[in-house]
N, C-alpha and C positions, 0 to 999 in steps of 0.2 A: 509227201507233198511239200512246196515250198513257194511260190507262186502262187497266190490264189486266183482260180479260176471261177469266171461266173457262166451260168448262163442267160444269156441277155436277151434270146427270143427263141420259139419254134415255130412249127407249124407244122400243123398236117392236113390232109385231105380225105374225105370220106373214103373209105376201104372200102371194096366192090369187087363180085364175083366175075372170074375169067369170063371174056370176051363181051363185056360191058363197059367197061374204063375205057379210059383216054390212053393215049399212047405211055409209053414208058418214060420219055423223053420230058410230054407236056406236064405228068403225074408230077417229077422231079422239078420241074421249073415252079409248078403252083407251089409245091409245100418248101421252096427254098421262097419264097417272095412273099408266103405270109411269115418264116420266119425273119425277114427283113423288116420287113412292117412290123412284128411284134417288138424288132430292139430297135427302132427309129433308126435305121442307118441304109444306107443306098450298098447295092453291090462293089461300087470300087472302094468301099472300106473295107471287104475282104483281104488278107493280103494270102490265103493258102485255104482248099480248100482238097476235103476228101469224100469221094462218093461210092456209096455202098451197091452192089447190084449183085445180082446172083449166076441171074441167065439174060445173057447178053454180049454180044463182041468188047472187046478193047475198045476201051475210051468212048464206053456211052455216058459216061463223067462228064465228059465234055460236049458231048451232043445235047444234053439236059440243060447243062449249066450254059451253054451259049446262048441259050433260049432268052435267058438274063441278062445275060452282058462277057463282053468280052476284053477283058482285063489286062489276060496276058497272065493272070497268077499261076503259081503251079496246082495242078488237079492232080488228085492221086487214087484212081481206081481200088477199091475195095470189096475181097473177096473173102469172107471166111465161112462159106455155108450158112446156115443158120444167125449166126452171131455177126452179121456182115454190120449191119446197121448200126451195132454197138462200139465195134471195131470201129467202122469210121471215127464214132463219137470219143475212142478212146484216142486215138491220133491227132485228133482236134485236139482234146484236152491239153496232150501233152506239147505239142507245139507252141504251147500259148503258158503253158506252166513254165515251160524251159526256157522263156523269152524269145524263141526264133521268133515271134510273131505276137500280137496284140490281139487280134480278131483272125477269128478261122471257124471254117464251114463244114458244117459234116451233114449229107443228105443220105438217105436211104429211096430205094425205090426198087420195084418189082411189078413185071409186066408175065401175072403166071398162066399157063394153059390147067383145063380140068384137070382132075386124075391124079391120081399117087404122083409123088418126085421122081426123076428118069435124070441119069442122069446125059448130058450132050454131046459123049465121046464114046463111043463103042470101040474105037479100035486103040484102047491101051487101059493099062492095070488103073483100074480105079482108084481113087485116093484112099476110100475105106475099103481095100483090098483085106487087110488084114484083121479089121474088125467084122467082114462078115463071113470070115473063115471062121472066126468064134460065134457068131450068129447063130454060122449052119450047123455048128458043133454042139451050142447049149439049145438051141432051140427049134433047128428042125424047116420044117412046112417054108422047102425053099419055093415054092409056086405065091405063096403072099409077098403083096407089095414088099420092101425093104425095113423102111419106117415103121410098119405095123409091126414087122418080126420082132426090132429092136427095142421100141418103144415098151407096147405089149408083152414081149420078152421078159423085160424088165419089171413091169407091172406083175405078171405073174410068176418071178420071183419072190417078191415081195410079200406078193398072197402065201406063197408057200413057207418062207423062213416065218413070217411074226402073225400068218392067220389072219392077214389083212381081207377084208369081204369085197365082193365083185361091185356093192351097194357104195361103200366110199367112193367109190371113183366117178359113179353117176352124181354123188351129190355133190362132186367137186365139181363137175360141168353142168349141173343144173343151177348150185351156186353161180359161174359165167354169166352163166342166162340171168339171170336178175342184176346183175350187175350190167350188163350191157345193154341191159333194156333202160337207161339210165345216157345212153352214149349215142350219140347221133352220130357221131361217125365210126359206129361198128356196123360191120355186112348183116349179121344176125341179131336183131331185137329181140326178137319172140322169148317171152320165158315160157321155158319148158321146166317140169317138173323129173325128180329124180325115179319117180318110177315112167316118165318117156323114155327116159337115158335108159335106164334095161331092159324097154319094151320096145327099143331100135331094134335093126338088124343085127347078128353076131356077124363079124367082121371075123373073129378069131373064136368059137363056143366055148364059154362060162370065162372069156378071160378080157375082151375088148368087145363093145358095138360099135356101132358107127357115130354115134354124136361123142363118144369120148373122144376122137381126134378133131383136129382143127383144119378148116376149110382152106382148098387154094384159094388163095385172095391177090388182086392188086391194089398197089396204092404208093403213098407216098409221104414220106415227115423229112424235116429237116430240123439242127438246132444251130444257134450262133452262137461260140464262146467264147468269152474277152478275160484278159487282164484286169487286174483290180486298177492300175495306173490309167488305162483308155479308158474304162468305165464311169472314172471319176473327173475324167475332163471333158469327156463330151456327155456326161449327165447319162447314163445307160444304165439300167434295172442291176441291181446286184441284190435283190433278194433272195435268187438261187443259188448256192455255192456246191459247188464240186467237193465234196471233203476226202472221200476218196474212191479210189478206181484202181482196178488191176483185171489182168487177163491172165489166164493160165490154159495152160496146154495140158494134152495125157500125159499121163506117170504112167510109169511100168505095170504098177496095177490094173490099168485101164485093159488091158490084155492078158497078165499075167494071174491076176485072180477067179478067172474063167466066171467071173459073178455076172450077169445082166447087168444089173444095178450099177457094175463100172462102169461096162459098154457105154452106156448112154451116158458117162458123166460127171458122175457123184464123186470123184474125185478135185476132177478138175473145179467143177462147182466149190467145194469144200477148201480148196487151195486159195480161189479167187477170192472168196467170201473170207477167209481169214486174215487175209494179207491188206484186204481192204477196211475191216472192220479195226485191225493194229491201225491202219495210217488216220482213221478219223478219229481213234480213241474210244469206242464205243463197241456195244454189245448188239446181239438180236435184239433183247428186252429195250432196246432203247428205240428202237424201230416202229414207227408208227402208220407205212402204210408200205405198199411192196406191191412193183410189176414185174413175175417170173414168167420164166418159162414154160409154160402151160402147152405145148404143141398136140400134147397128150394131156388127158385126165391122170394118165399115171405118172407122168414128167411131174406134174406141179406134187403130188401128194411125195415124189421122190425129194423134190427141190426142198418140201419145206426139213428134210432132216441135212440135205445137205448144207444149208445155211445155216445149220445149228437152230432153227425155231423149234427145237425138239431132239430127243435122242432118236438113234435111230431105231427103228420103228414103233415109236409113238405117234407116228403124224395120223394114224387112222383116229385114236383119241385128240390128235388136236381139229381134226372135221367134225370127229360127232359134237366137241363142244361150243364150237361153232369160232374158233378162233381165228378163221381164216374171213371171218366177212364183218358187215358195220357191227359195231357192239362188243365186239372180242377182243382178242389180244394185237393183232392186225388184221389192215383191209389187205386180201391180196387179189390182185388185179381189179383195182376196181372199174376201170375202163372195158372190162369184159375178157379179157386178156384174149390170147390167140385162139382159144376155145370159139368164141361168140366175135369180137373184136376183129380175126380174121388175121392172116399173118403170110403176110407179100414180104419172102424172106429177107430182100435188103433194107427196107422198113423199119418191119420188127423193133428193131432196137430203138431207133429214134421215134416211134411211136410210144416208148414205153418213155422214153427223156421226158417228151411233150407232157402224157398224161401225169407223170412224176410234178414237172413243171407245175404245173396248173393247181396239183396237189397244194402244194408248197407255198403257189402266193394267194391258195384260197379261192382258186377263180373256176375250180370244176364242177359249178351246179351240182345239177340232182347226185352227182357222185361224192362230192365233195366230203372227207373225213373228217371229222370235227379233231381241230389241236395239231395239224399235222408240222411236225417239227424237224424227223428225219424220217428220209427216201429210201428204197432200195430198191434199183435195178438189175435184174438178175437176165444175158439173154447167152444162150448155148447153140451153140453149131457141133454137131457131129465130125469127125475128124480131126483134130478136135479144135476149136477154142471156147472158151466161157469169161463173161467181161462180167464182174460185179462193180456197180458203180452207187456210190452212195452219196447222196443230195442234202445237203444240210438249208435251212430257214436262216440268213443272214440278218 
């Protein structure tokens, strides 16, 4: 990194279950104009901006953002599955680290329908064509959703190499549930308990139920990030800083070690997190609160060895000792993460910036982690990308 990047405002809007939300369009314009409001500055101070979506035509970037204003800056549609919302935030960053730009916009937003992910091209090769030829290879039961195969897949992997129990994985999503009964703008409050989580329906028998995946959700977050130089002449919050940020893509392992546990990731994550943690100078142990990728109850329990909070498979010892919530060694998700929180995929990401955010200058209420000094952003797309981004207390 060389350029310090801040970030000077967010916003997001309550997350809400398919076919209750406001348009996709109007989602995207609220949570870009509370994050204006939050860094005191008007839209034509934007001079670039980048918008995350999943499912939607070309240049609904600009359908959203014209809602706001119309400038004439360049808008750059963002697509990476999963990781969209992140990616935006990573483009933002760097545009503004590199000096192309002072101030730059990164929104996420998703307008989703019920039901498993589908994807909106039937007539050509899918992009995870070749990961679910190893799907059907390690794991079978081609009649279930995709995500469950993969996810779950991998989950019961895990069970099998290091004797991980069905019961961790409830109490990582029952953990959600109390955290997000803490979040007003998460879809699910209720806390549930970790014997509801295995007295859900089997989705998958003895391996996934149904509260360990995370709900279609819509919604919307935006963040705005400046220059240490604009920030200090027009008076703009720099308590948040960018320390550092990386994306990585699959490695040949991601396919060639015929493991679940790649499939879904675990390299890439592990790449992104290393390369990130070199550019800020810091370790896991230095880490004091963390929003992953929880899409699954088994993604997060996967996540936490991928980030190095653990060797790998120790992470079922770091749940029973409660190191993943307040009082432990970190809080992870405490906004309720995608679990409870809900997860409208080009969002995602910049929902996790916001709740990071707010960590950071102290301002997230009943969630609020006492001390918080460094962030980490972890969000993952299948196919692949995975952005780790890490938030330092200026």
């Amino acid at each position: 990194m060389t350029n310090k990047v801040f970030v000077a405002g967010v916003g997001m809007i309550p997350f809400k279950k398919p076919g209750t939300s406001d348009s996709y369009d109007e989602m995207g314009a609220q949570a870009v104009q509370q994050a204006l409001a939050d860094a005191g500055i008007a839209y034509d101070a934007v001079q670039q901006a980048y918008a995350g979506y999943v499912y939607g035509d070309s240049t609904c970037g600009q359908k959203a953002l014209y809602r706001v204003g119309m400038s004439g800056i360049p808008v750059l549609n963002v697509n990476n599955n999963c990781a969209t919302g992140s990616s935006a935030l990573f483009l933002a960053r760097q545009a503004v680290q590199s000096g192309a730009v002072d101030v730059a916009l990164a929104v996420g937003f998703e307008q989703m329908n019920p039901g498993a992910l589908k994807s909106a091209w039937t007539d050509r090769a899918p992009a995870l064509e070749r990961a679910n030829q190893i799907v059907d290879e390690l794991v079978g039961n081609p009649d279930m959703p995709k995500a469950i195969r993969q996810f779950a897949g991998a989950g019961l992997a895990h069970m099998q190499k290091y004797g991980t129990k069905l019961e961790t994985f409830a109490k990582i999503r029952a953990k959600a549930s109390r955290h997000a009964a803490r979040n007003p703008l998460a879809v699910f409050r209720n806390v549930i308990t970790t014997e509801d989580v295995m007295a859900a329906p089997m989705l998958w028998e003895g391996v996934i139920t149904r509260l360990m995946a995370c709900p279609p959700t819509c919604g919307g977050a935006a963040a705005i990030v400046v220059s240490e130089a604009y920030a200090r002449k027009h008076g703009l919050r720099m308590d948040v800083q960018i320390a550092g940020q990386s994306m990585a893509t699959d490695l040949p392992s991601t396919y060639d070690a015929k493991d679940m546990i790649r499939v879904v990731g675990f390299d890439m994550t592990r790449m992104a997190a290393d390369i990130a943690y070199n550019q800020a100078g810091i370790g896991p142990k230095d880490i004091d609160v963390i929003e992953l990728h929880d899409c699954f109850a088994q993604n997060e329990l996967l996540t936490y060895e991928g980030l190095g909070l653990c060797a790998e498979g120790g992470a079922e010892q770091l749940v029973n000792d409660g190191d993943n919530t307040y009082g432990g060694e970190w809080v992870t998700n405490p906004s309720g993460g995608l679990l409870s929180k809900g997860h409208p995929l080009g969002a995602t990401g910049l929902a996790q910036c916001y709740e990071l955010t707010h960590q950071l200058r102290g301002t997230a209420n009943k969630r609020q982690v006492e001390g918080v000094e460094i962030a980490l952003q972890h969000n993952l797309g299948l196919g692949g990308a995975c952005v780790v981004t890490l938030f330092g207390k200026n």
